[in-house]
N, C-alpha and C positions, 0 to 999 in steps of 0.2 A: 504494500500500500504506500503509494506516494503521498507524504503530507504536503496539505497547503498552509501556505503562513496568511492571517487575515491581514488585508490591507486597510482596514477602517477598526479603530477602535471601539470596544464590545469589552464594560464591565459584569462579572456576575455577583456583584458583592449584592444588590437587591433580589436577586434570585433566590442567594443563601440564605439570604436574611427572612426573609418571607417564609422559607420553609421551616427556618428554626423556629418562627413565633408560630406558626400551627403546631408542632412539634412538642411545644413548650410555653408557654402565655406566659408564664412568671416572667420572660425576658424582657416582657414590655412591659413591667413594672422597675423592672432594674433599669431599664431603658430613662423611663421616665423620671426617676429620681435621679441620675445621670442630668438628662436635658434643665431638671430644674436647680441644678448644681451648676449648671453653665451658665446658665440664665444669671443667675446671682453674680457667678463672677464679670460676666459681661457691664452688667452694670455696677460693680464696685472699680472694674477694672484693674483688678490684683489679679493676677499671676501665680498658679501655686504650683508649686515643687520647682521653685528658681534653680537658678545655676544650670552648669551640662552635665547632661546625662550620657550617660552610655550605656546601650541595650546591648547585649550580645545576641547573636542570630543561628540558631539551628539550620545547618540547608539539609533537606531531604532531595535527595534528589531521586526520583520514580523513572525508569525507564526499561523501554524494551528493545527499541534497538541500540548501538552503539553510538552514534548521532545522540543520542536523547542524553547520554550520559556525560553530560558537560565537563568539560574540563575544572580544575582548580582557577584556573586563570580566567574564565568565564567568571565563574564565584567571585572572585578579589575584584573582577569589574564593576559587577556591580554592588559591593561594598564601598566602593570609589564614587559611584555615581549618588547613592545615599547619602555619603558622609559631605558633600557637596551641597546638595539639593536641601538638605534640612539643617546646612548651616548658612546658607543661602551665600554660597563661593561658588555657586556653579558660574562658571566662564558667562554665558549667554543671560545672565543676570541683565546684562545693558541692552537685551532687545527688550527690557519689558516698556513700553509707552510710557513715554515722560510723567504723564498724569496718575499713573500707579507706582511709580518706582517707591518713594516714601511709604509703602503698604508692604511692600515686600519685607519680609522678616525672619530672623533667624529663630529658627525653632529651638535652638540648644542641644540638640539631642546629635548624637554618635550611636555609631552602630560597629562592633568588630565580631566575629566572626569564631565562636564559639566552639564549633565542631560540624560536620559533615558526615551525612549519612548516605549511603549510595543501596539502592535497591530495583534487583532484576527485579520487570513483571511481566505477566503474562497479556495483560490489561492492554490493549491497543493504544487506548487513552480513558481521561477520565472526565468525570462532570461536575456539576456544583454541588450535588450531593454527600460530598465529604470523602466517597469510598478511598481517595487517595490517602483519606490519614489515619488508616487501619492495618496493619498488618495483613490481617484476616482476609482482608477484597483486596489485595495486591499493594498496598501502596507502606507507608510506614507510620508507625503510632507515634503522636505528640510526644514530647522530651522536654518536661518541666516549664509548661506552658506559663508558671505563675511567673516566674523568674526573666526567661527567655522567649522572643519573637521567634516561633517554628515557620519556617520557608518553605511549602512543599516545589519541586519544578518537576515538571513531567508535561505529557502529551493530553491537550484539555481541548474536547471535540465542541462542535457547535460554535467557532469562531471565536471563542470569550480568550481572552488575551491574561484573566486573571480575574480574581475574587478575594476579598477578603473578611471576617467575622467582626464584626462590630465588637463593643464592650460589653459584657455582660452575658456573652452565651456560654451554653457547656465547655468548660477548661480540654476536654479529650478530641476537640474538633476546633480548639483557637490557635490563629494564625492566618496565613497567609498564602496562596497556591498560583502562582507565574507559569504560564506554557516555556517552553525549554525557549523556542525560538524569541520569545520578548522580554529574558533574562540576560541584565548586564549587556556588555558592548561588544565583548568579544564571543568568538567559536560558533555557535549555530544562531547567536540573536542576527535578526533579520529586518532589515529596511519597511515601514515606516518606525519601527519599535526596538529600532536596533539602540536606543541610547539609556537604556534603563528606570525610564521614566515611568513602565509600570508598576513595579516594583515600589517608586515615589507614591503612588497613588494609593496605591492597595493598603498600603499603609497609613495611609492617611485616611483609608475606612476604619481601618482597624485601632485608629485613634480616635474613631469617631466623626471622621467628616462624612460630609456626605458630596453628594455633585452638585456641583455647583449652579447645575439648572433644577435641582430639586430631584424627587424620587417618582414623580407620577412619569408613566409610560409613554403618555404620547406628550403635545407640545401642552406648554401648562403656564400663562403669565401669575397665577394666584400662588405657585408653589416655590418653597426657594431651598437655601440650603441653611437655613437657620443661622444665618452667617451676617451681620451688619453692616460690613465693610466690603463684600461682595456685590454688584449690581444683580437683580432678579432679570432672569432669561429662558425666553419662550424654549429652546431644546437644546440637547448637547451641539458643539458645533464638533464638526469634521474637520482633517487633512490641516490644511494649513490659510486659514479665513486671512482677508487682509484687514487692518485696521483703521476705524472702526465698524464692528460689525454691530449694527443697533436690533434691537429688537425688547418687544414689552415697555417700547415707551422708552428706554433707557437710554437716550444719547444726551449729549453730543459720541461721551464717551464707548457705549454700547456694552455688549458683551466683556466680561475680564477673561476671554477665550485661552489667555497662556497661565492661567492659574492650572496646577497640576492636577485639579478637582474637574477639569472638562475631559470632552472627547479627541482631543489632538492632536497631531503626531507628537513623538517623539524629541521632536525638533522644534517643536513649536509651544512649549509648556516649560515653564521660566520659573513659577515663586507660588508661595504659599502665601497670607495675608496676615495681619496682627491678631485681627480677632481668629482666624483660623488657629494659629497657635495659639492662644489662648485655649480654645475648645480642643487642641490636641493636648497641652499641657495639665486640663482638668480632667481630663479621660484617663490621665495616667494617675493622680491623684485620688479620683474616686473609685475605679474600676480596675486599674491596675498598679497598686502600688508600690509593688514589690519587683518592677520591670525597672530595667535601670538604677540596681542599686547592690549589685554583686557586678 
């Protein structure tokens, strides 16, 4: 079977997320005492658990052919591209639009590289379903999920470029899951996704963001990302938009389409925002607070 790599960006983090709250209702009570945790800090605008952090990262890597079994040096990529992007040193910093650059923010956080897991399977690929973080259905079991970010990469069908678990669901399914080809820069990552930007993303579900045009499915100007400092926008944008792209009323400025929370390539997604970090900075405070501190 030849694989094809998607050329359009395709999150599954509201797929996952969806199935865990029929699965389990208590999550959107954890959820909600979370969002009303943010809320407060938003409006005090304190900052909790200052300073940098540094997360260490499990990568499981799940594969079945030779190809899928990334190199080390793939991995240390994109550890590169993280420790960048969420200190906001990434090089491409200077394309973000004069009118947002003062928004762009450092998250404080670090990421090193804790240990690596490698696993044949039998599995072609996998889905949003989790079976990749099971032993049991081919893929490999979480590894001190309270402590440490679990990385799954493997081969993940139906176009989704990657998913990640919100705060607040079952500890034996938290983390994070990247297709082999849109991990890091080097070895089999592949053009529009070859710059590690998924990886940025994902993570920043699993900090608690959301997208930045909001969670309903089709175009939606009423919905947003719970975000202040983010403009409200009718859908994800694609590829590579040029500036400004308006929509929901929102110009001059338009869309913040290089926030890492949209649909865009690789090359075209630049910063995360103040209040973004904020709401990643209280997700690790309240829901995860023992991440970043071994």
């Amino acid at each position: 079977m030849v694989e094809t790599h998607p050329k359009q960006r395709k999150c599954g983090a509201m797929i996952a997320q969806n199935r865990l709250l029929e699965l389990d209702p208590s999550i959107r009570e954890r959820l909600l005492t979370l969002e009303n945790a943010t809320r407060t800090r938003r409006q005090s605008g304190v900052v909790v658990r200052r300073g940098l952090l540094t997360i260490p990262i499990i990568v499981h890597v799940v594969f079945q052919t030779d190809e899928q079994n990334i190199s080390d040096g793939q991995i240390q990529s994109q550890l590169r591209v993280l420790n960048q992007d969420f200190r906001a040193t990434n090089p491409d910093l200077s394309k973000i639009p004069p009118v947002w650059r003062p928004l762009a923010t450092d998250a404080q956080l670090e990421f090193r590289l804790a240990d690596v897991t490698r696993t044949r399977t039998t599995q072609a690929n996998f889905s949003t379903n989790d079976t990749v973080k099971f032993a049991s259905s081919g893929g490999h079991d979480v590894v001190q999920p309270d402590t440490h970010l679990n990385i799954w990469v493997c081969n993940i069908r139906g176009g989704i470029l990657g998913y990640a678990q919100f705060p607040g669901g079952p500890p034996d399914t938290d983390g994070v899951v990247i297709l082999h080809s849109a991990f890091g820069t080097d070895g089999t990552a592949a053009a529009p996704f070859n710059l590690g930007r998924t990886a940025t993303h994902e993570i920043g579900h699993y900090l608690n963001l959301h997208h930045i045009f909001g969670d309903s499915p089709v175009p939606n100007c009423s919905d947003d990302d719970f975000i202040g400092d983010t403009p409200n926008q009718e859908s994800p944008n694609f590829s590579k938009p040029s500036f400004p792209s308006i929509s929901c009323g929102n110009g001059p400025n338009g869309d913040m389409f290089m926030n890492y929370m949209d649909y865009v390539d690789d090359d075209t997604m630049f910063m995360f925002t103040t209040q973004q970090v904020l709401r990643m900075r209280t997700a690790l405070a309240e829901q995860r607070p023992n991440l970043g501190v071994v």
